[in-house]
C-alpha positions, 0 to 999 in steps of 0.5 A: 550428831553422828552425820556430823562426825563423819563431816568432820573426818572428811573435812580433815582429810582434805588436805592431809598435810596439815592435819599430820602437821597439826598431829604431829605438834601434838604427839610430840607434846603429849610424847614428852609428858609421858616421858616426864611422868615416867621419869618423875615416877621414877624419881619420886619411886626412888626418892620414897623407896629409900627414904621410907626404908632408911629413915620414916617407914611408910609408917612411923609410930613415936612418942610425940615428944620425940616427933617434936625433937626428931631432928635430934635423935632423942634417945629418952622420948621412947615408946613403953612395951613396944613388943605388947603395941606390936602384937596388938597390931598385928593381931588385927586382921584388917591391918595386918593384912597390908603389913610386910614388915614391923620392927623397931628401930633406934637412931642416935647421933655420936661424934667418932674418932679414930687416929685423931680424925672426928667426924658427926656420925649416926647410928641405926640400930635394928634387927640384923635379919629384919634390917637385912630385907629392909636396907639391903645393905648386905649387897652393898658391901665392899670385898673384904666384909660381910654383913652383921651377924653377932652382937657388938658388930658394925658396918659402916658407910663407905664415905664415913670408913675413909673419913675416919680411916677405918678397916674391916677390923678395926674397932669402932669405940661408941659413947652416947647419953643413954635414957637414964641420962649418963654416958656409956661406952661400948666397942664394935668391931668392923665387919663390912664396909657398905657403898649404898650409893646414897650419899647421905647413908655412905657418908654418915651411917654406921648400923649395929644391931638392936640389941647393943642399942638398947644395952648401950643407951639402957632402953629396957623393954622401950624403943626409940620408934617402930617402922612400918612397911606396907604393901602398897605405900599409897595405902600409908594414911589409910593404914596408919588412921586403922592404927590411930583408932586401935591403939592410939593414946595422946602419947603416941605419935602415928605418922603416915610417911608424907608427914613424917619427914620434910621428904613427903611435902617435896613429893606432894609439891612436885607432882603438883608442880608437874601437873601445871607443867603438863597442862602447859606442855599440853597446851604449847602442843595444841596451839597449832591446833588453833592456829589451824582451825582459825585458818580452816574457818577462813578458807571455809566461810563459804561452806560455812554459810551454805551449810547455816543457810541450808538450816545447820544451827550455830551449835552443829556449826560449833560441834562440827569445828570443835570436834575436828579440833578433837579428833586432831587432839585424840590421833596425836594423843594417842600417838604421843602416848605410844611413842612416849611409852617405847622411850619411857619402856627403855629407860625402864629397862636401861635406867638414866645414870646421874652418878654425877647430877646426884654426887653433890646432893645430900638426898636419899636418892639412887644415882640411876633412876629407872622410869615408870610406866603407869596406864593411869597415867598415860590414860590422863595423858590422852585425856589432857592432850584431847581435851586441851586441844579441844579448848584452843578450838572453841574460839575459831570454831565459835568465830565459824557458828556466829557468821552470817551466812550471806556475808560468809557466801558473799566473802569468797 
């Protein structure tokens, strides 16, 4: 077949205009695919990154009765000797091997006030240090603060601060239903005021440290959940399932991230959303591909009928077309996916700002978002844009292998 191959470089090479036409439709297509691939792997990064650190972890261990009533932040559905659960985790080599970070975590919902203004707030209770590497919200705090150092401090969203008109300074009073069922009370002095630039921690998040948590809402040696962050976020399932058959009982719950919250199943759906939406684009790019090919066969009946009366058999009739579609396919894939990765490459380094896009949405998202360069995708990238090329060729090209080869002398 290789004789073939060449037939068909040479065929393309005939008139050049309409080959570069024909590969610059594709190009374009396949460009823009890998645009959007990088600018979803961006989306969907930043999307995973904080709402794994501020809300699920890549992992999430909890008692099942408090995954069944997450939405309300149950303080007395609570793991029992978590610290014992936490060596045993990490005794395991094969586990702990993918783990950076395991720490509990606390969360419980409280209305504050201050100078007669109210507002539905959340507390997130961890270790400062830990919280520190995990949030990062000590780089997001505004001139005047600092991060939380002792116990009975605070720092609060920059949004809730000037909802409730609070100052570094100021001191923040506490009142929440503890495990044991009563309220308690505690204070907090204001240290920081942070802008995450995520409007749903801005605007509803105080922290304090773990161990006031557990005072106020008296959880002796218990915690709320523990938070696991891996390596690699891919590996969730496969961690989380090692976990499962180690330490897992019918009380516990240990939940990768795409099932611990409502964010994991609007990643799965997008990227198979966009999966058809690139086969579309794919195939849009390609259709003057056929055009193309149908035009060709036209112009050709008579080579087509001397080269079938010479002996070429219906399938190196077909292979010859088909693979002329292809290579128009490849040249312009392999364009595409250059020129894409030099426009992906530039929003990675420069990112794409949607402060405004974003100011109204209530998801944990970064107002800049930084594309993705992935040669996973970009090989996919190739092969869509080759193989979808190849697909709008087979009907001209089965047209050229079924005529008759006197009739398609006789025609020109």
């Amino acid at each position: 077949m290789l004789y073939l191959l060449k037939l068909a470089f040479r065929n393309l090479l005939r008139n050049t205009r309409r080959s570069l036409l024909a590969v610059l439709s594709v190009m374009l297509s396949i460009m823009f695919i890998v645009f959007m691939q990088g600018m979803l792997g961006g989306f969907m990064g930043s999307l995973v990154r904080n709402y794994t650190r501020n809300e699920t972890g890549h992992i999430r261990i909890a008692t099942r009765d408090f995954v069944d009533k997450v939405r309300f932040y149950p303080v007395t559905e609570n793991i029992e000797n978590p610290d014992s659960l936490i060596a045993g985790i990490k005794d395991d080599p094969d586990i702990a091997k993918h783990i950076d970070i395991i720490t509990k975590r606390i969360y419980f919902g409280v209305l504050l006030n201050n100078r007669g203004n109210n507002k539905n707030a959340v507390a997130l209770a961890g270790d400062p240090a830990t919280e520190k590497d995990l949030l990062l919200l000590h780089k997001s705090i505004l001139p005047g603060g600092r991060y939380i150092r002792n116990e009975r401090e605070t720092i609060i969203g920059a949004g809730l601060a000037e909802a409730l008109d609070f100052k570094v300074g100021d001191t923040v009073k506490v009142m929440a239903q503890g495990g044991d069922y009563a309220l308690h009370l505690r204070k907090f002095a204001v240290v920081g005021i942070f802008e995450s630039g995520l409007k749903d921690m801005d605007e509803r998040i105080f922290q304090i440290p773990l161990s006031d948590a557990e005072k106020l809402l008296r959880m002796k040696d218990e915690t709320q959940q523990i938070i696991l962050m891996l390596d690699n976020y891919h590996r969730a399932e496969q961690v989380a399932s090692a976990i499962e058959q180690k330490i897992g009982t019918p009380e516990l719950s240990i939940q990768p991230w795409r099932e611990a919250g409502i964010y994991g199943n609007y990643v799965t759906l997008a990227a198979k959303m966009y999966n058809i939406i690139y086969f579309v684009i794919a195939l849009l790019g390609a259709f003057i591909i056929g055009n193309i090919m149908m035009m060709v066969v036209l112009e050709r009946r008579r080579e087509i009928g001397v080269l079938k009366s010479m002996g070429l058999s219906r399938i190196k009739i077909l292979f010859l077309f088909i693979s002329e579609g292809i290579i128009l396919g490849l040249a312009g894939s392999l364009a595409g996916v250059a020129g894409g990765s030099l426009v992906s490459w530039y929003f990675h380094i420069f990112g794409l700002d949607f402060s405004k896009a974003l100011s109204s949405v209530n998801m944990p998202m970064d107002s800049v978002v930084y594309t993705t360069i992935d040669t996973g995708g970009l090989a996919v990238a190739v092969v869509l844009g080759t193989l979808v090329s190849g697909l709008v060729s087979i009907i001209p090209s089965w047209q050229a292998a079924r005529m008759n080869a006197v009739n398609a002398i006789k025609s020109v």
